[in-house]
C-alpha positions as CSV (number, residue, x, y, z in Angstrom):
1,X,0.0,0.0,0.0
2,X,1.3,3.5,-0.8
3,X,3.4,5.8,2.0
4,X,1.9,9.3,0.4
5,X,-1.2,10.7,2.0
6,X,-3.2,13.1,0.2
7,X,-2.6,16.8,1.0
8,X,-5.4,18.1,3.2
9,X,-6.3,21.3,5.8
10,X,-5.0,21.2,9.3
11,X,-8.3,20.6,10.8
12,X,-9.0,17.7,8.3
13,X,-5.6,16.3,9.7
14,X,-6.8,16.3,13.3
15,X,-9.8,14.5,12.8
16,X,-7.6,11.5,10.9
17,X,-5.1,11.3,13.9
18,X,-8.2,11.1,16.3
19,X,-9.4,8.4,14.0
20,X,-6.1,6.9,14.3
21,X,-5.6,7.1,17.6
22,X,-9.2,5.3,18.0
23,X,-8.5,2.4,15.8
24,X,-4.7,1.7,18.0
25,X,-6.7,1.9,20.7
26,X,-8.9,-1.3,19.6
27,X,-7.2,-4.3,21.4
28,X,-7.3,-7.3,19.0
29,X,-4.9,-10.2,19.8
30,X,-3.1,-12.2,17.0
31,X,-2.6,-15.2,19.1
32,X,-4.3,-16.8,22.4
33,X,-2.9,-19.7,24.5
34,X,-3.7,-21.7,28.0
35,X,-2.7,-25.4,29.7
36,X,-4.8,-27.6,30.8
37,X,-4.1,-30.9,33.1
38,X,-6.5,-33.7,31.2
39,X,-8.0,-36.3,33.2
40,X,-5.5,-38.4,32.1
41,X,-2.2,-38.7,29.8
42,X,-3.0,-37.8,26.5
43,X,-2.6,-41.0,24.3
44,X,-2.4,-41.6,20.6
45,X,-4.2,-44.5,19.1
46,X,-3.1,-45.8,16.0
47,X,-5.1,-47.2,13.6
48,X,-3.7,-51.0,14.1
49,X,-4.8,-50.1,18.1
50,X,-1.4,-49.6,19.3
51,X,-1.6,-46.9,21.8
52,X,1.0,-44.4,23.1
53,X,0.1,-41.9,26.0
54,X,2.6,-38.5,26.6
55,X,3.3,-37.9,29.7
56,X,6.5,-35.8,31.6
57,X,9.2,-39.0,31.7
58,X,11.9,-38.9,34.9
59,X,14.8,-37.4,34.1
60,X,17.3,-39.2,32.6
61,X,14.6,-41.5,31.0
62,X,15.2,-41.7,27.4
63,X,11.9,-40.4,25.2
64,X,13.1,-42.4,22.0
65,X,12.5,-45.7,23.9
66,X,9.0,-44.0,24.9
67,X,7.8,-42.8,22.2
68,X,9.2,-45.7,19.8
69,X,5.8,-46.7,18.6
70,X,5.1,-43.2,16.9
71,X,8.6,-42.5,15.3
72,X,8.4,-45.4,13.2
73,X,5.2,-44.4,12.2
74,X,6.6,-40.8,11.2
75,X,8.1,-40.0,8.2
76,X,10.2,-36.3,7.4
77,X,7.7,-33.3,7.2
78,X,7.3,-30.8,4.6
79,X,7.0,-27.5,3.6
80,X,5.1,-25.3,0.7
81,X,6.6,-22.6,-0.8
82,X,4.3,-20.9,-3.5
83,X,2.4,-24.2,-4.7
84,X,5.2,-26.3,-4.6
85,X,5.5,-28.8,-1.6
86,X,9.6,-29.2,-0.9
87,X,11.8,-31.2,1.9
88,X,14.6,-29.4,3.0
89,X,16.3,-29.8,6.4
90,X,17.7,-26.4,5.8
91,X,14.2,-25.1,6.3
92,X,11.8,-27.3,8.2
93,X,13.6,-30.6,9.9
94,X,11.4,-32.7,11.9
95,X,9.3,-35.6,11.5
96,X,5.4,-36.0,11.4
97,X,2.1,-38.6,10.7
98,X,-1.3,-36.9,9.2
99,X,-4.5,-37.9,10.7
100,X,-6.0,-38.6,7.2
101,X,-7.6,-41.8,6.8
102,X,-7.7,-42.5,11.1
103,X,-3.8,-42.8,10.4
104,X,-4.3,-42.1,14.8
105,X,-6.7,-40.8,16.9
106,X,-6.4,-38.7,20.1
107,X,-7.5,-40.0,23.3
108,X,-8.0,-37.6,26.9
109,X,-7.8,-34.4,25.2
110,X,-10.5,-32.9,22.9
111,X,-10.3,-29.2,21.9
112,X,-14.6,-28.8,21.7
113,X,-14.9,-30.3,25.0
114,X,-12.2,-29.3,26.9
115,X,-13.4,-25.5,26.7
116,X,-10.4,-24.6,24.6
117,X,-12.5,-23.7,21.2
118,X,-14.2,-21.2,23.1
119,X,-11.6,-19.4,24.6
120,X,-9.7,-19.5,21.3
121,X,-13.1,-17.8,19.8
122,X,-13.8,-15.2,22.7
123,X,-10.6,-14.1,22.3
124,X,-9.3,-14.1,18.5
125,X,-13.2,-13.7,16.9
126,X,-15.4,-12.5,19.9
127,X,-17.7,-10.2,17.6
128,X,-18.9,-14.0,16.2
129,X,-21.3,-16.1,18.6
130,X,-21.0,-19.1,16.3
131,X,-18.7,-22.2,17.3
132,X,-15.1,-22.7,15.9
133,X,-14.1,-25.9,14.8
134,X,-11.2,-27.9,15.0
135,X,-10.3,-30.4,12.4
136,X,-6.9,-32.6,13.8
137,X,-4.2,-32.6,11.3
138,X,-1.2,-33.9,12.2
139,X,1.2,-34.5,14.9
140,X,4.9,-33.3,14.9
141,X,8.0,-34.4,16.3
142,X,11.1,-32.0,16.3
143,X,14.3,-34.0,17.8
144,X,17.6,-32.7,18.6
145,X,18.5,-30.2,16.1
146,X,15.1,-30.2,14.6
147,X,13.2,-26.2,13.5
148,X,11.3,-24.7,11.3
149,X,11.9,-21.1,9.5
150,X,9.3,-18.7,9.5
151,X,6.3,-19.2,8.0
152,X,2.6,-18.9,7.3
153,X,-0.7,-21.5,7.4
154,X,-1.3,-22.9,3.7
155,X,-4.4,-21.5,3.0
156,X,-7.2,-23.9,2.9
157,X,-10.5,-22.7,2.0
158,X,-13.2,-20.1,3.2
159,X,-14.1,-20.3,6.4
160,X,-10.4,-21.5,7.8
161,X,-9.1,-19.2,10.5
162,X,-6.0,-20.6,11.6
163,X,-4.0,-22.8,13.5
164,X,-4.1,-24.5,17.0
165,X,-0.8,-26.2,18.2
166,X,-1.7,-28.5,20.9
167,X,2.2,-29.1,23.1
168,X,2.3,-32.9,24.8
169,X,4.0,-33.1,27.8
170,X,7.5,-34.8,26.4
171,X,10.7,-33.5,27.8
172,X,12.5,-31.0,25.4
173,X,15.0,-27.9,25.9
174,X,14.9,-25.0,23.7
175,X,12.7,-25.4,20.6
176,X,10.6,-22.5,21.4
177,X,7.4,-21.6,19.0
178,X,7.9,-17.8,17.9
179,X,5.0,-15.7,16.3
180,X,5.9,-12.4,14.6
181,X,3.4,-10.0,13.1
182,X,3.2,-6.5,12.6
183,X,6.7,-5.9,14.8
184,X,4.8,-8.1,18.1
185,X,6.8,-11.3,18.9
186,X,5.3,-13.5,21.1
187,X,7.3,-16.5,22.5
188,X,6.0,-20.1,23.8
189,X,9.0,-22.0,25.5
190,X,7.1,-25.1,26.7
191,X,10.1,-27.0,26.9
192,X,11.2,-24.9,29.9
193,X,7.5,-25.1,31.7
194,X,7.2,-28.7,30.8
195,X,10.6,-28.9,33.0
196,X,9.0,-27.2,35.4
197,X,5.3,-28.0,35.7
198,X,4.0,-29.8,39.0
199,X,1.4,-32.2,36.7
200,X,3.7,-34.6,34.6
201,X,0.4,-34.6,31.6
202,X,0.1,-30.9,32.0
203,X,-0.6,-29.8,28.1
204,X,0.1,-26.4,26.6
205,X,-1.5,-25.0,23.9
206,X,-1.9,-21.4,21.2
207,X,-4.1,-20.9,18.6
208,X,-3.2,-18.1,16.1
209,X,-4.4,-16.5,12.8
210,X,-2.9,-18.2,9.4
211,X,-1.3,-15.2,8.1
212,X,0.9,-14.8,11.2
213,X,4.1,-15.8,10.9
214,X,5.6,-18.8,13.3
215,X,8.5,-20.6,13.4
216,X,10.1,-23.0,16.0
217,X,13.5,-22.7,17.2
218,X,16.2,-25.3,17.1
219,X,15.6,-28.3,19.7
220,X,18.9,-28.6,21.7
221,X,18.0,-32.2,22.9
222,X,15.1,-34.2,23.9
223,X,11.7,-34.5,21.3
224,X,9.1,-31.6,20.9
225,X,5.5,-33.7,20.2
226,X,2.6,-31.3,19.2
227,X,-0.6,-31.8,17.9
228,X,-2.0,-29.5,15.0
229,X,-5.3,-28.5,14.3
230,X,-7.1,-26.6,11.6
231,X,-9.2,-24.1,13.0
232,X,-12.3,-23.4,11.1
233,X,-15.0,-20.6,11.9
234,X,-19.1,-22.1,12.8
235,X,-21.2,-22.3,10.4
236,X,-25.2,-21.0,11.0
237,X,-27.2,-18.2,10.7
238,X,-24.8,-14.8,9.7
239,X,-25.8,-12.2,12.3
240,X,-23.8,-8.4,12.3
241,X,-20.8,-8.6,15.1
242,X,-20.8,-7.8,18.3
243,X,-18.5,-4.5,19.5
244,X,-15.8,-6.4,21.6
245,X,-15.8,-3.4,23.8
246,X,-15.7,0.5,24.7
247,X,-12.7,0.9,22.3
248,X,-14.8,-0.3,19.1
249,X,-17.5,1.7,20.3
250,X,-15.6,5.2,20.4
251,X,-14.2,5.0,17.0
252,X,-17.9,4.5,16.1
253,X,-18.2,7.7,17.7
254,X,-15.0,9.0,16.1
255,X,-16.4,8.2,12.9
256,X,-20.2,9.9,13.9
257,X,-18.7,13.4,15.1
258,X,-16.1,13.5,11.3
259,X,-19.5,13.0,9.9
260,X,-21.8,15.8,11.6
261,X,-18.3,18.1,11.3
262,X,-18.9,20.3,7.9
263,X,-15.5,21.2,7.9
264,X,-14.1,17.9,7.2
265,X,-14.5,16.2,3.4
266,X,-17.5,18.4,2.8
267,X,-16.8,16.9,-1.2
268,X,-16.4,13.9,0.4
269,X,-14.0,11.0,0.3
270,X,-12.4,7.8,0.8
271,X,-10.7,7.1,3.9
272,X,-8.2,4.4,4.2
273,X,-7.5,1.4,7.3
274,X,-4.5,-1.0,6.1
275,X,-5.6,-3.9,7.2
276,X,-3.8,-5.7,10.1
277,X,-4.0,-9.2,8.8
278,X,-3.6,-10.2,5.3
279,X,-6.4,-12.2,3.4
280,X,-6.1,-15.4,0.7
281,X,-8.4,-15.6,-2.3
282,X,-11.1,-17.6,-0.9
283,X,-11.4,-15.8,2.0
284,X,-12.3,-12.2,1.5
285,X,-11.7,-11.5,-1.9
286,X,-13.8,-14.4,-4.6
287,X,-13.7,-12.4,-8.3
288,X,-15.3,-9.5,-6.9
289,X,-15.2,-7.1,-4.4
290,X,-19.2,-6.6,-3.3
291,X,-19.1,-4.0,-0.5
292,X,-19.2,-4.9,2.8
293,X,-22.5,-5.6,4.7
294,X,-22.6,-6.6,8.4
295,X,-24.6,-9.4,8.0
296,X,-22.4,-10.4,5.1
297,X,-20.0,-13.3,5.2
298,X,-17.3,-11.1,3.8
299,X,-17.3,-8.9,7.1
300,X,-17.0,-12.3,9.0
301,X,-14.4,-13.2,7.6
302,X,-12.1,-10.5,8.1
303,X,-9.7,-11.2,11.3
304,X,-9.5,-9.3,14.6
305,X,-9.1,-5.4,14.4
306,X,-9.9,-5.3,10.7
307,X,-13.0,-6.3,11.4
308,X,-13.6,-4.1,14.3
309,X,-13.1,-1.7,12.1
310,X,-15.4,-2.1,9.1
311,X,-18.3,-3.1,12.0
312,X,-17.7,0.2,13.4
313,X,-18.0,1.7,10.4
314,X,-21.1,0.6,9.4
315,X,-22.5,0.9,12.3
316,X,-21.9,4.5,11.6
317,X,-23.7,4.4,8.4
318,X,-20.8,4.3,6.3
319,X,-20.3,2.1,2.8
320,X,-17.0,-0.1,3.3
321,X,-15.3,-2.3,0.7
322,X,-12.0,-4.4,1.1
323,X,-9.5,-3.8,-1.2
324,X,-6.4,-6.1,-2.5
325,X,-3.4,-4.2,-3.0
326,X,-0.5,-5.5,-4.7
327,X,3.1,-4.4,-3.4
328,X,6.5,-5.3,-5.0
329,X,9.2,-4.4,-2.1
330,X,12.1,-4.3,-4.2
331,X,11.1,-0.9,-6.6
332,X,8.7,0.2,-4.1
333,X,5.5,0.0,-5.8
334,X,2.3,-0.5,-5.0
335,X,-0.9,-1.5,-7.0
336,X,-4.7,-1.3,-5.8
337,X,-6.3,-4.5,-7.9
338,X,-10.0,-4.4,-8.8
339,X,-10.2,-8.0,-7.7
340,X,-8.5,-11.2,-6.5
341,X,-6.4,-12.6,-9.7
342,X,-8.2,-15.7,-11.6
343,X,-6.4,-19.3,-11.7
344,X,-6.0,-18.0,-15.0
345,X,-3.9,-14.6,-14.3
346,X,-2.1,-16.8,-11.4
347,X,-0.9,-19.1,-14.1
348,X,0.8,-16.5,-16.3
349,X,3.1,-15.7,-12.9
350,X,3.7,-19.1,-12.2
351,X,5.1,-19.5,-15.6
352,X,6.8,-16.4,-15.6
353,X,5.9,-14.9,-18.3
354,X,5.2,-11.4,-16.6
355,X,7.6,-8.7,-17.1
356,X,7.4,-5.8,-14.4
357,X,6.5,-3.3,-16.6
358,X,3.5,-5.7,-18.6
359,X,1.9,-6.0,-14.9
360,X,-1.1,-3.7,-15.5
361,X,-2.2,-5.1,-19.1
362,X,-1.7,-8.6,-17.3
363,X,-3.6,-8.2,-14.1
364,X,-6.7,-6.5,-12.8
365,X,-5.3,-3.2,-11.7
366,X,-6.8,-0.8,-10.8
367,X,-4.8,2.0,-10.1
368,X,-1.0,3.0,-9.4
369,X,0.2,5.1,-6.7
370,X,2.0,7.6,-8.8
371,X,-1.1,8.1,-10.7
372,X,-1.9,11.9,-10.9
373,X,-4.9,11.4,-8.6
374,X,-3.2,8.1,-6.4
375,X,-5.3,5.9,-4.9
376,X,-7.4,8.9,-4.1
377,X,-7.6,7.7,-0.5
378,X,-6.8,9.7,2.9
379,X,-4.9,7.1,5.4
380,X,-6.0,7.4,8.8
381,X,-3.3,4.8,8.8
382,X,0.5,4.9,7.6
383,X,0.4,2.4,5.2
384,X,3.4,-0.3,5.4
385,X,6.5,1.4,3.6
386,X,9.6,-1.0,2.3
387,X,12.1,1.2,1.5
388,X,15.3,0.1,-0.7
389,X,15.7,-3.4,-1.8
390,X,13.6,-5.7,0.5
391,X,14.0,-9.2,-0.7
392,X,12.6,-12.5,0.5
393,X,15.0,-14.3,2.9
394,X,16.9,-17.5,0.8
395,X,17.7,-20.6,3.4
396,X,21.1,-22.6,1.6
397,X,20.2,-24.9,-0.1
398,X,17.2,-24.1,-1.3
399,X,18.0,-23.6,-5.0
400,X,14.0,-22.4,-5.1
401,X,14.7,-19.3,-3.0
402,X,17.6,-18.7,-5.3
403,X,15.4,-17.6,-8.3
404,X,16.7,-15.0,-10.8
405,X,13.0,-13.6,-11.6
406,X,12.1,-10.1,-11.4
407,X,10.9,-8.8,-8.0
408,X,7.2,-8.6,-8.8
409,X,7.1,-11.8,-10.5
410,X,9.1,-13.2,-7.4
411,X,6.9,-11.7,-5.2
412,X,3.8,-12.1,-5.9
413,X,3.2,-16.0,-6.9
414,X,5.4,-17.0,-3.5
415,X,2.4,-17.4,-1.8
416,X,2.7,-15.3,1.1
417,X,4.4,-11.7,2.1
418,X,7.1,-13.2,4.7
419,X,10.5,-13.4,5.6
420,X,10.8,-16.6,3.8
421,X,8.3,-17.1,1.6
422,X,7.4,-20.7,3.0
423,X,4.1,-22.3,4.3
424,X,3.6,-24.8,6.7
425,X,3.2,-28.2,5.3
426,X,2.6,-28.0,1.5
427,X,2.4,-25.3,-0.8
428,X,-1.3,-24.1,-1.6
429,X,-3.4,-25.3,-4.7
430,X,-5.0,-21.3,-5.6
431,X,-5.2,-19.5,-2.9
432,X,-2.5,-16.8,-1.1
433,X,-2.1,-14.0,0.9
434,X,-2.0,-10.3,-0.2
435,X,-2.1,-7.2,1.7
436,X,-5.7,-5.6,2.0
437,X,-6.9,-2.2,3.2
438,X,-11.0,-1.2,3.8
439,X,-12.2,1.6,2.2
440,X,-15.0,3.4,3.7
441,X,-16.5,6.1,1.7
442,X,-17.6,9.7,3.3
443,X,-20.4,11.5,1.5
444,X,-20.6,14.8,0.9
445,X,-22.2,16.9,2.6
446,X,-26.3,16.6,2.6
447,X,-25.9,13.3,1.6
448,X,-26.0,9.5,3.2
449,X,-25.5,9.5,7.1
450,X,-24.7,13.3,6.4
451,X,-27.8,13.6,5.5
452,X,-29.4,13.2,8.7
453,X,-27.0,14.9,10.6
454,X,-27.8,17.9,8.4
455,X,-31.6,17.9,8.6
456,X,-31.2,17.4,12.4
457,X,-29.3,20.8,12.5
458,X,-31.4,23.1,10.8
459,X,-33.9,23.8,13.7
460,X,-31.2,25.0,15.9
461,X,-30.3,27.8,13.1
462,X,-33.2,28.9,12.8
463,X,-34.0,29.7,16.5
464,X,-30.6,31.5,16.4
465,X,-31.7,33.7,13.3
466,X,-34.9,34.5,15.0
């Protein structure tokens, strides 16, 4: 999204940094965790019946012998990176055994009925009343040496909203899970409370958005078991979100009093939110960008902040639309797309056969930032800026990351705006992330919500006349 906001008056300026400051003040965590001591020891069941429960072993007790049964199950574990799915111990080095097919079952632990689903959903999508589900994927076994380099969830469908890493109570040092977005680190070292817990089948667990990146530090000795699940949002009857709190509720103000103030966009305009999160194909954007409605499953959709944003602004009155923008880092450009790319346009970047400068006959755009009019947006938010040559971190060895194609090209079929470029597990079949900002329109004056607020005035003037 573009650094350059549109020249305005000094009163118009105070009104966007009040805006500003309301939207900051909207807290909207990326990630939420907990423990909880199950009745007893989490087991696996395999599907020839073999069982294996986790629990803390004695020190000195060797967890190979323990967990014997599932390592020979295991094979290495993968990694996407665009839609390719690679092996690279450079990158990811662990080991791991899908659920797919009742490959194994859990036993003692389940994420509905333990309470954990709902916690995860007061806290990362509280404006939705509907269930989350959890769909087990995998389970993961990082030994001595093993990590994994940043990276995001492979996208996988519409209603997916992220992750939940479930940690089993085997001894392990070091190895710590590490979630970065927007500048916020947050840092899970299990290994060192597993060490120090009082309940031997103590579990740990943290459920996070898919577009946040994660990564797990090297394991200096013992084996780091975790479950994964694929969170998924309820399904039912789409009612308008609930504020979250007071915060959400005064930037519904905030956006009320810029309304009823003549002096600000009398014209009218567009104002500008960079989203927080960034959004895959099938989740916000389809082939067209309808505007946002707060029964719509579009507004749903839209992940923590963002969407306490757009609620609030149509609780306001106030049309709102999300927008896909396309940024190459390298150059320093930015494009606004009318819509999500079709398989089709995806295809001509996965064969490379897009040149930088053939990037708006190829693709939807619809504007350019050094356009004589821009984006024609005011930012109540600094967009993200990437100054000077940005590139997307290369692991050795992987002669994928080592690509000679031109920044855009490079860029924008990788699948994800990251460090690295990589997703966890296998790359995606059609969907990625870009960057997103909403757009919500002010009307002129005497028009829309302004409308009202105009009507509701004139008495008051005309008692002062008389």
């Amino acid at each position: 999204m573009p650094h350059r906001i549109p020249q305005s008056s000094a009163h118009q300026q105070t009104v966007i940094e009040e805006l500003s400051n309301l939207v900051h003040g909207i807290s909207a965590p990326f990630v939420c965790s907990g423990t909880l001591v199950p009745e007893a020891p989490v087991t696996l069941r395999f599907k020839d019946g073999v069982q294996v429960p986790i629990s803390r072993l004695e020190r000195g007790a060797d967890p190979h012998t323990a967990l014997e049964p599932l390592l020979a199950r295991c094979s290495p574990a993968p990694f996407g990176k665009g839609r390719k799915t690679l092996y690279n111990r450079r990158v990811r080095d662990a080991l791991h055994l899908k659920a797919e097919g009742g490959a194994f079952t859990v036993l003692n632990f389940d994420p509905a009925a333990s309470g954990v689903l709902e916690v995860v959903r007061q806290q990362l999508c509280p404006g939705d009343p509907t269930p989350l589900t959890a769909v087990l994927y995998n389970v993961n076994v990082y030994g001595t040496e093993g990590h994994f380099e940043p990276h995001k969830d492979t996208p996988r469908g519409s209603q997916m909203l992220g992750t939940l890493v479930v940690c089993l109570p085997s001894r392990f040092f070091n190895g710590q899970l590490v979630l970065t977005h927007r500048g916020a680190h947050k840092v899970f070292d299990w290994g060192q409370d597993i060490s120090e817990q009082a309940e031997p089948s103590r579990i740990h667990w943290a459920a996070f958005f898919g577009d946040v990146d994660h990564a797990i530090d090297k394991v200096w000795m013992g084996l780091r078991v975790t479950l994964t699940y694929l969170l998924y949002r309820g399904e039912g009857a789409i009612t308008a979100p609930r504020p979250s709190g007071a915060a959400a509720e005064r930037l519904q103000q905030g956006l009320e009093r810029a309304l009823a103030d003549r002096h600000f966009l009398p014209r009218g305009g567009v104002l500008g939110f960079p989203c927080f999160h960034m959004y895959s194909h099938e989740a916000a954007f389809r082939r067209t960008l309808p505007p946002l409605t707060q029964r719509g499953a579009a507004l749903h959709r839209l992940k923590g902040r963002d969407q306490e944003v757009a609620a609030a602004a149509l609780r306001a009155g106030l049309p709102v639309s999300l927008q896909p923008y396309l940024i190459e880092m390298c150059a320093d450009e930015t494009w606004r797309l009318k819509r999500f790319p079709t398989e089709e346009e995806q295809e001509l970047l996965d064969e490379r056969l897009l040149d930088p400068w053939l990037l708006e006959k190829a693709l939807p755009i619809a504007a350019h930032e050094d356009a004589p009019q821009g984006f024609g947006v005011m930012w109540v938010i600094s967009p993200p800026e990437f100054n000077g040559p940005v590139k997307p971190r290369t692991v050795e060895g992987d002669a994928d990351s080592a690509s000679s194609e031109e920044p855009v090209v490079q860029l924008f079929h990788s699948g994800a705006y990251s460090a690295t470029g990589y997703f966890g597990n296998e790359g995606g079949e059609t969907d990625f992330y870009l960057y997103a900002a909403l757009h919500v329109v002010i009307p002129p004056l005497g028009q829309g919500p302004r409308q009202v607020t105009r009507a509701a005035r004139k008495p008051a003037r005309a008692r002062k006349r008389s």
